[in-house]
C-alpha positions in Angstrom: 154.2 62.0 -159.5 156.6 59.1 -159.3 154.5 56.8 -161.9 155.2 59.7 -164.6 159.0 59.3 -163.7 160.1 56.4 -163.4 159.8 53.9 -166.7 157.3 51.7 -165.3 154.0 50.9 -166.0 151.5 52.9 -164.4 148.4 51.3 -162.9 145.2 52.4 -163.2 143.3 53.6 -161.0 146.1 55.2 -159.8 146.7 54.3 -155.9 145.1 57.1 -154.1 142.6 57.6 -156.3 139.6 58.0 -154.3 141.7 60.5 -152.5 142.4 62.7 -155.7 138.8 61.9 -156.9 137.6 63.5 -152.7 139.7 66.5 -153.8 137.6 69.2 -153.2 138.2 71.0 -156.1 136.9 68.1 -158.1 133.8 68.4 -155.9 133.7 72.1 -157.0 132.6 71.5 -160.8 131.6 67.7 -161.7 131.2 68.2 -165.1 135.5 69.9 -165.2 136.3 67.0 -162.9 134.8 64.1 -164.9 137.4 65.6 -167.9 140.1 65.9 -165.9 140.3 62.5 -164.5 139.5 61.5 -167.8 142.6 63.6 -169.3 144.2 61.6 -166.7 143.3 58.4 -167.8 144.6 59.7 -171.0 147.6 60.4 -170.0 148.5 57.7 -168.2 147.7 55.5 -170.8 150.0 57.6 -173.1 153.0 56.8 -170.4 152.5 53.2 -170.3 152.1 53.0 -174.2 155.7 54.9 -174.4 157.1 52.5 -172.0 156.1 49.5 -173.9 157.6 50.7 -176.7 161.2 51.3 -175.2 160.9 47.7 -173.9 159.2 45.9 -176.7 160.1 45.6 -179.9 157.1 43.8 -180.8 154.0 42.7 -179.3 150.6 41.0 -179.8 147.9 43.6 -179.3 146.1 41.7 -176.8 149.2 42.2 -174.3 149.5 45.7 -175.2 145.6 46.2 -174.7 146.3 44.0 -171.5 149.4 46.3 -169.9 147.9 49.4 -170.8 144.3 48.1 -169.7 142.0 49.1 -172.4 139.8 46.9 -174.3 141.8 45.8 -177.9 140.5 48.3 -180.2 140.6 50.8 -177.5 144.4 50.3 -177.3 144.3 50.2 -181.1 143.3 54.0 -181.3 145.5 55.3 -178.7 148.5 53.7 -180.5 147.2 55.2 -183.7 146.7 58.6 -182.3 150.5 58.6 -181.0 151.9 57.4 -183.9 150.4 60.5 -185.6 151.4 62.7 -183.0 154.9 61.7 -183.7 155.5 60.5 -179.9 156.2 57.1 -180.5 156.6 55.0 -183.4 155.0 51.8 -184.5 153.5 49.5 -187.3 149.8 47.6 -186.3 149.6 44.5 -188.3 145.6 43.9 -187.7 145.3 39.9 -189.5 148.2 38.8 -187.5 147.2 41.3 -184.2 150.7 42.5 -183.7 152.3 46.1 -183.1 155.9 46.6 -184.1 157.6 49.1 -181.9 160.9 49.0 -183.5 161.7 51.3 -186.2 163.1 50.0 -189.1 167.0 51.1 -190.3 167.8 51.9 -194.0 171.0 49.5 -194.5 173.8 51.8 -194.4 172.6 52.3 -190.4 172.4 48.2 -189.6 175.5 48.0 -191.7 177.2 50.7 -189.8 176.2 49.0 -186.4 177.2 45.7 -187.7 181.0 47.2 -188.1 180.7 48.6 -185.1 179.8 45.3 -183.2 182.3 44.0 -184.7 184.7 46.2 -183.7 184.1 46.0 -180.1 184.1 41.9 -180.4 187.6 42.0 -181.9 188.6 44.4 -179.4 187.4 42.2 -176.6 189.4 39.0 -178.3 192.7 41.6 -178.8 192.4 42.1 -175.1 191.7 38.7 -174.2 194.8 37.1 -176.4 196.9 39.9 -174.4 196.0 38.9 -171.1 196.4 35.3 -172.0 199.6 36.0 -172.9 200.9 37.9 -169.9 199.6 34.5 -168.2 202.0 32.8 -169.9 204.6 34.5 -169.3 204.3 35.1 -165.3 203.7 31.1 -164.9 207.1 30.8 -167.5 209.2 33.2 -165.2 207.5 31.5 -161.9 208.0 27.9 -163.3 212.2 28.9 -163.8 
């Protein structure tokens, strides 16, 4: 349960996993079994797919196909069928074998966290000047 919370990737097999696959209830009904540790395969392929994406913003699809640990076109269709579930978002550019995670920003959004940047940077040189300033003045009062 800790590989689903934490935002790592999750290997696969899972550690344990001759012990969930000895389960008896998986020994009950092969044919429900086989599905379920196939669902989660699934899953856990979705979890590392959603991870990548919060970390990179691109990446060439043979990394991604690598970290998740699915063959390349594999990957490709898992990335394609979350996209269309809405969980994640990104662009596969096929000729160049790259997937852009990031989501692109209509202008007034970049311009908006361009001012705000900006804002913070001449706050930090406002603070800055002031603190060089009291300097000045406690090594004028000390040098008198």
């Amino acid at each position: 349960v800790r590989l689903f919370v934490t935002e790592e990737l999750a290997p696969f097999p899972l550690p344990g996993q001759e012990q969930i696959a000895a389960h008896p209830i998986f020994a009950e009904n092969q044919e429900r079994s086989a599905g379920w540790l196939e669902d989660l395969h699934t899953r856990i392929v979705e979890k590392n797919l959603v991870v990548i994406s919060k970390y990179y913003a691109r990446a060439r699809m043979g990394r991604v196909a690598e970290l998740v640990g699915l063959p390349v076109s594999e990957a490709e269709r898992a990335i394609a069928t979350m996209v269309s579930s809405g969980t994640i978002y990104a662009k596969i550019d096929r000729p160049a074998g790259i997937v852009v995670f990031l989501k692109p920003q209509r202008p007034a959004e970049v311009l908006s966290d361009w001012s705000s940047d900006l804002s913070s940077l001449l706050a930090l040189v406002e603070t800055t000047c002031h603190h060089i300033n009291k300097e000045r003045m406690v090594h004028k009062v000390a040098a008198n």
